[in-house]
N, C-alpha and C positions, 0 to 999 in steps of 0.2 A: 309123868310129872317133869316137864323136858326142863332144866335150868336151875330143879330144885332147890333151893340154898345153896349150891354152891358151894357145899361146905368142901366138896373135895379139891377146887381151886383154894378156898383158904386155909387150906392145910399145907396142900400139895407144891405149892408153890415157894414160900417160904422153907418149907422143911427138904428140899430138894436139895439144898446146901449140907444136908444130913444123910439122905438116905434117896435111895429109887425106888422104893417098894408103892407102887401103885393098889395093893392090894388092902394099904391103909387109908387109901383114901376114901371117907365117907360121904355117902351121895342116897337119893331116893330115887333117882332117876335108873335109865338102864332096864334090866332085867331083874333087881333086884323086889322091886314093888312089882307088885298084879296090878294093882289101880293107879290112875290120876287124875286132879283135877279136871272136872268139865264147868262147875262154876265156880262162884266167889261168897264170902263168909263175913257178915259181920257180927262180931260179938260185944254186948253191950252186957253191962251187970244185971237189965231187964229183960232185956232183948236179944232172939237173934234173929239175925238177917241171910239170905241166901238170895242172893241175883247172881242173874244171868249175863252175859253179854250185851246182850241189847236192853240190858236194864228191867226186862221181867223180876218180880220179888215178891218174897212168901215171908212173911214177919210173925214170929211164937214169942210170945213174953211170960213171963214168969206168972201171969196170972192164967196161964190157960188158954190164952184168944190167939187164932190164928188167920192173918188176914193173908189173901193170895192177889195179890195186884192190887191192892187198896178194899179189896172186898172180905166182907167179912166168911168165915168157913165156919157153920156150925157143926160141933164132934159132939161125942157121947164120952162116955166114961172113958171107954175102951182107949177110942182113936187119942183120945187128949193124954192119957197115960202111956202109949207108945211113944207119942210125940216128945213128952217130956223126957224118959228115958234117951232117947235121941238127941234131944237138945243136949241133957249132961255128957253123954259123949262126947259131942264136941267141943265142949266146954272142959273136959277133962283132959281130951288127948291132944287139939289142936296145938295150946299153945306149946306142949312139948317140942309143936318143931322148933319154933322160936329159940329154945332155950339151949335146943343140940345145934344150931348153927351159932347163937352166940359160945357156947362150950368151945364147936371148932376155931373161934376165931382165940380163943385162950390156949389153944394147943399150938395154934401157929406161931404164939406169942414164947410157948414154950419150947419153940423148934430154934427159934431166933436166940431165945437166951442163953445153950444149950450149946451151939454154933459158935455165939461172939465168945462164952466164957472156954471155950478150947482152943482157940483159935486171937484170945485176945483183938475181938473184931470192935475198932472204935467205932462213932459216928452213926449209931444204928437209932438216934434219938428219932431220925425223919418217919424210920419204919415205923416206930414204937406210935409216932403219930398220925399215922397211916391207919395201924393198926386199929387206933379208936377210931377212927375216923367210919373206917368199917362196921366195926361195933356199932357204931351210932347211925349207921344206914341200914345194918340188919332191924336194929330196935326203931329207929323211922318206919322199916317197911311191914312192922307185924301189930305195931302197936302206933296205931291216927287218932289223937284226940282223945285219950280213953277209951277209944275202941280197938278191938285185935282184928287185925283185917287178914283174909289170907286165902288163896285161891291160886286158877291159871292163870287172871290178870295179875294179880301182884307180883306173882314170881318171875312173869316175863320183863315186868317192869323194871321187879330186883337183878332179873339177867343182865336187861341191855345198859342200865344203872352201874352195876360190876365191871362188866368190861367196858366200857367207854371210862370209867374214870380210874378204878385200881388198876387192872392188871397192869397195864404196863407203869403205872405209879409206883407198884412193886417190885418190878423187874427193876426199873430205874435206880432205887432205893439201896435197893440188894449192890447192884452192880457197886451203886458211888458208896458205900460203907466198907462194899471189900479194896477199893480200889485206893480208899482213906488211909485201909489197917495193911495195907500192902506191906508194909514193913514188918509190922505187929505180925501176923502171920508168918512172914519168913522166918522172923526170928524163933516163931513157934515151931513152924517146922524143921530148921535149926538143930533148935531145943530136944525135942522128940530124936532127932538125927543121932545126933551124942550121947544122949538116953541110950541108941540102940549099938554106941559103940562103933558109930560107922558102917554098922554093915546093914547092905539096901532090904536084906531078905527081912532082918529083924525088925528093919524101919517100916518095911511097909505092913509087917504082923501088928505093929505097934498104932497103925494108923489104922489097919483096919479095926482093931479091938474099940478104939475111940471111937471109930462111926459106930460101931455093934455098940457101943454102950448108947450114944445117944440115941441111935436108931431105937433102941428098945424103949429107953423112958419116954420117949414122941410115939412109937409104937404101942406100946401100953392105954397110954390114954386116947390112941386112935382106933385102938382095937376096942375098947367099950366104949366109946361116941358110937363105933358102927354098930355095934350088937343093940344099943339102945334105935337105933335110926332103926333097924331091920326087926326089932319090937314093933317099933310103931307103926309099920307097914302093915305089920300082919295086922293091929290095929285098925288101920283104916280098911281094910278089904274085910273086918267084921263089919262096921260101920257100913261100909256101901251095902255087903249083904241087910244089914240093918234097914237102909232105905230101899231098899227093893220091897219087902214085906211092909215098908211103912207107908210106898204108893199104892199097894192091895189094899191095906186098910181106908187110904185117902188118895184116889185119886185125881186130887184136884193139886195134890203136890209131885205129878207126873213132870219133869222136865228141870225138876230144884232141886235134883238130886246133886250132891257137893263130888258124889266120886264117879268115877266109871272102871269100868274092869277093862285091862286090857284084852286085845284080842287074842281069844288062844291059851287065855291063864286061868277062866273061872271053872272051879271043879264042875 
């Protein structure tokens, strides 16, 4: 799932002014997932959809009918009871990613406030509106019109979307709010200075104890963002198992399958 949310750039980036621990950053991407997208998902409150790249699509609605390219697919009890079970899956587990990459972008929000209020960092309003701004590109990119849309096309979209317009909006931000509070800071660090009596060994005990504190509270909630992301993986590689047996039952839905296993991970 190359690009996945991104959530570990909207973590990782902002909260870097806190801490280096790359091990909190949460992603689907990597080794961490078996599966990834191989199509794309539309979800309607009647309806869901499954195309392909070149636009092939298999439509299941709530009333039971499944059409494969415009054509109608007649099932039996069985096949139309798999399908539904299937559909609520996706319907249950999809939009959770939506919800864990808008969470990461409330932890970055919580990395930033965390930073300014130790460090007395002014001017942080641009980030703060950065921030939503991201927020309102995640919820753009999962939810069109009343529909949850989500796939390899979206996320690539939402990639190249991310870096052309945040990351270095963020870098920028960061740099001009520290460069603002320049003083703000020195007098903080200062502050801490005198705290420690002058001497450099206690000052910099005293600096590292303040990253270790923030580090943990930004830590904390990046460590269950990740456990919850590494749920839903395991999630979606039941689900793919799920479509595998649900093109034995139907295989007219051979090729609509929403996951693939990577190579070298299915038991």
């Amino acid at each position: 799932m190359k690009k996945l949310l991104l959530v570990s750039a909207l973590i990782c980036t902002p909260a870097a002014m806190a801490h280096n621990d790359n091990n909190s950053a949460v992603s689907f991407s990597g080794e961490q997932c078996d599966v990834e997208f191989k199509n794309d998902v539309r979800i309607k409150p009647n309806e869901l959809e499954i195309f392909t790249a070149n636009n092939q699509t298999m439509l299941f609605n709530t009333d039971g009918d499944l059409t494969v390219n415009g054509e109608l697919v007649t099932l039996d009890s069985s096949q139309r009871g798999a399908l539904t079970k299937y559909s609520d899956s996706l319907r249950t587990k999809l939009p959770e990613v939506a919800n864990i990459a808008l969470d990461g972008v409330k932890i970055a929000g919580v990395a930033l406030e965390e930073v300014s209020n130790a460090f007395n960092i002014d001017g942080l309003e641009d980030m703060s509106s950065l921030m939503d701004d991201i927020r309102i590109e995640v919820e753009n990119t999962f939810y069109q019109q009343g529909t949850f849309v989500m796939g390899q096309q979206s996320f690539n979209q939402f990639g190249e979307s991310f870096e052309q317009q945040f990351e270095e909006q963020i870098e920028t931000a960061v740099e001009s709010a520290v460069m603002q509070s320049m003083g703000s800071i020195l007098m903080a660090l200062g502050s801490e200075l005198l705290g420690s009596g002058g001497d450099m060994d206690a000052f910099k005990q005293r600096m590292e104890n303040m990253g270790a504190q923030i580090e943990e509270k930004v830590g904390l909630h990046a460590s269950a963002l990740e456990e919850r992301a590494n749920s839903l993986c395991g999630s979606f590689a039941d689900i793919a198992k799920q479509e595998e047996q649900l093109v034995v039952q139907i295989p007219q839905l051979k090729g609509y399958q929403l996951f693939s296993f990577k190579q070298n991970t299915q038991n």
